[in-house]
C-alpha positions, 0 to 999 in steps of 0.5 A: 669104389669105382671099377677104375680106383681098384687098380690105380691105388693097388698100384700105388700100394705096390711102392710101399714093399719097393720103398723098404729097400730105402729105410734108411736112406737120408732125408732132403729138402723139399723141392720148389713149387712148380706150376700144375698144368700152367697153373702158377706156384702162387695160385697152387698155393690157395688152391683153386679148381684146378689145382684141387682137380689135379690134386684129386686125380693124384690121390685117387691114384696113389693115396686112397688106398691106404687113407682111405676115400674120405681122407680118414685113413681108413682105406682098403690097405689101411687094416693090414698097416702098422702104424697106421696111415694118417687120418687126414680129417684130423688135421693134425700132423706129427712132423714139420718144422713148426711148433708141435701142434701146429698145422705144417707147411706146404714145404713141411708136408712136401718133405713127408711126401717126397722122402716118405716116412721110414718105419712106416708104410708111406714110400717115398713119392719123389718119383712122382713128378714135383707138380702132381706132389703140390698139388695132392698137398692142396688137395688133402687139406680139403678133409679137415675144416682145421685148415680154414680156420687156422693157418700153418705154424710159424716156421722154426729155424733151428740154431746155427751148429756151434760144434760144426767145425770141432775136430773129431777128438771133441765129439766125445766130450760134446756127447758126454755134454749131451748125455748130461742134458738128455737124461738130467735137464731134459729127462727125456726119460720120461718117455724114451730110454735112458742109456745110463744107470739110475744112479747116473740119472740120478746124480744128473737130475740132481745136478740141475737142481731137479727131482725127478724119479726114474721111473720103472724100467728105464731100459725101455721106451713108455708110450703115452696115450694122445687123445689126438691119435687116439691110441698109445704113441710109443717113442723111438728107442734110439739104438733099436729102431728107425726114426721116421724122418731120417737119422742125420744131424739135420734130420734130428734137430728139426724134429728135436727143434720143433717137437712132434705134433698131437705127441708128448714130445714137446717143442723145444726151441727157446727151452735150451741154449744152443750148445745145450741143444746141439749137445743133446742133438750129438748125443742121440745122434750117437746112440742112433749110430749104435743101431746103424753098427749093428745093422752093418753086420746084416747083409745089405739089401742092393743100392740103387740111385736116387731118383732125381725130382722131375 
């Protein structure tokens, strides 16, 4: 690489150790397009050369250095990172609001970019002004064919919450529903813990007419290999480690919603009625707040404001 390049995306490299102090900070949407240079949101929206220019310019700063030169997430940092940065010629993407496998949206990949991904090594970028975060979008589209043979998935809407205005004295019994549906009708077992005895399991596979075994070691998490990854993806276990897109309620239901992409975790919209979905959603939110209780009794690192996007 260029004598120039070095610098620019050690630098970008640096935010990743100053973004650990927000691991666990909440998510939120993503900001409106704005025009690059005088170039308007419509045309940032296809591209063209000056957006791609641009879009060059923010990745060569701030990106290369961990996705590497040809977007194949083989940069010079990339080996020293675990999990690994994404590899872009792929065209293939775990998170956004659209059915699992498909390609995101601009907002689904201004989301990632703007909060980054806890647990992982991509900081969040919101203080880079919203502008040069459009643009970059545009631009790491160039290193996959895939998005010029297909368009971004249709945008899911998750359900309106039933349980929003419930008082505080029916949670427990909407994550008892939860608990049911999370270990019987959707054996999210298969992949993640279950946080109940086997026979519990058992009798709540049996009540929805289903057979399903446990499998060995429901305690723990079982990764399944993905031939889109190539490697073995391990799912979270809810009430030991961070989840990648945030923890709120919002937060999880996109992704329980939508699935996550070149995974095992399946979309799940049109499988559950609405308060079967939400339940399971209060359910795991729970057992996220099991970890969160823990944590309180580490010292905390200090709280500094949240940048506002420029």
């Amino acid at each position: 690489m260029g004598r120039s390049v070095y610098p620019a995306w050690f630098a970008g490299f640096a935010c990743v150790a100053a973004s650990a102090s927000v691991s666990d900070a909440e998510v939120t949407a993503p900001p409106a397009p704005k025009a690059v240079t005088g170039v308007s949101p419509k045309a940032m929206a296809h591209g063209g050369d000056a957006v791609g220019e641009a879009g060059r310019k923010v990745y060569q700063r701030y990106c290369i250095g961990c996705h590497g030169e040809k977007g194949d997430g083989k940069g010079p940092a990339a080996k020293f990172l675990d999990p690994k940065p994404r590899d872009f010629t792929k065209g293939v993407f775990k998170f956004g609001a659209v059915p699992a496998g498909k390609l995101p949206t601009d907002d689904d990949l201004m989301r990632t970019v703007t909060n980054g991904l806890s647990a992982s090594s991509m900081p969040s970028w919101r203080l880079l002004p919203q502008d040069q975060r459009w643009a970059v979008i545009q631009y790491l589209k160039s290193f996959s064919p895939r998005w010029k043979k297909d368009k971004p998935g249709p945008a899911l809407s998750v359900p309106e919450d039933p349980f929003n205005e419930e008082p505080p004295s029916k949670l427990p019994s909407i994550r008892a529903q939860g608990e049911k549906i999370y270990h019987g009708r959707t054996t999210c077992w298969g992949c993640h813990p279950a946080y109940v005895p086997n026979d519990r399991v058992t009798s709540y596979v049996q009540a929805y007419g289903k057979s399903e075994t446990p499998r060995a070691e429901m305690s723990k998490a079982e990764g399944k290999f993905s031939e889109p990854y190539e490697a073995i993806v391990m799912p979270p276990d809810f009430v030991k480690r961070r989840l990648k897109t945030g923890h709120s309620l919002e937060a999880l239901a996109r992704v329980i919603w939508a699935g996550v992409g070149g995974t095992a975790m399946p979309t799940w919209k049109g499988q559950l009625k609405d308060d079967e979905f939400w339940a399971m959603v209060y359910y795991v939110r729970g057992l996220v707040e099991q970890r969160l209780a823990k944590n309180k009794s580490v010292i905390p690192l200090p709280k500094y404001p949240q940048p506002k996007d420029r």
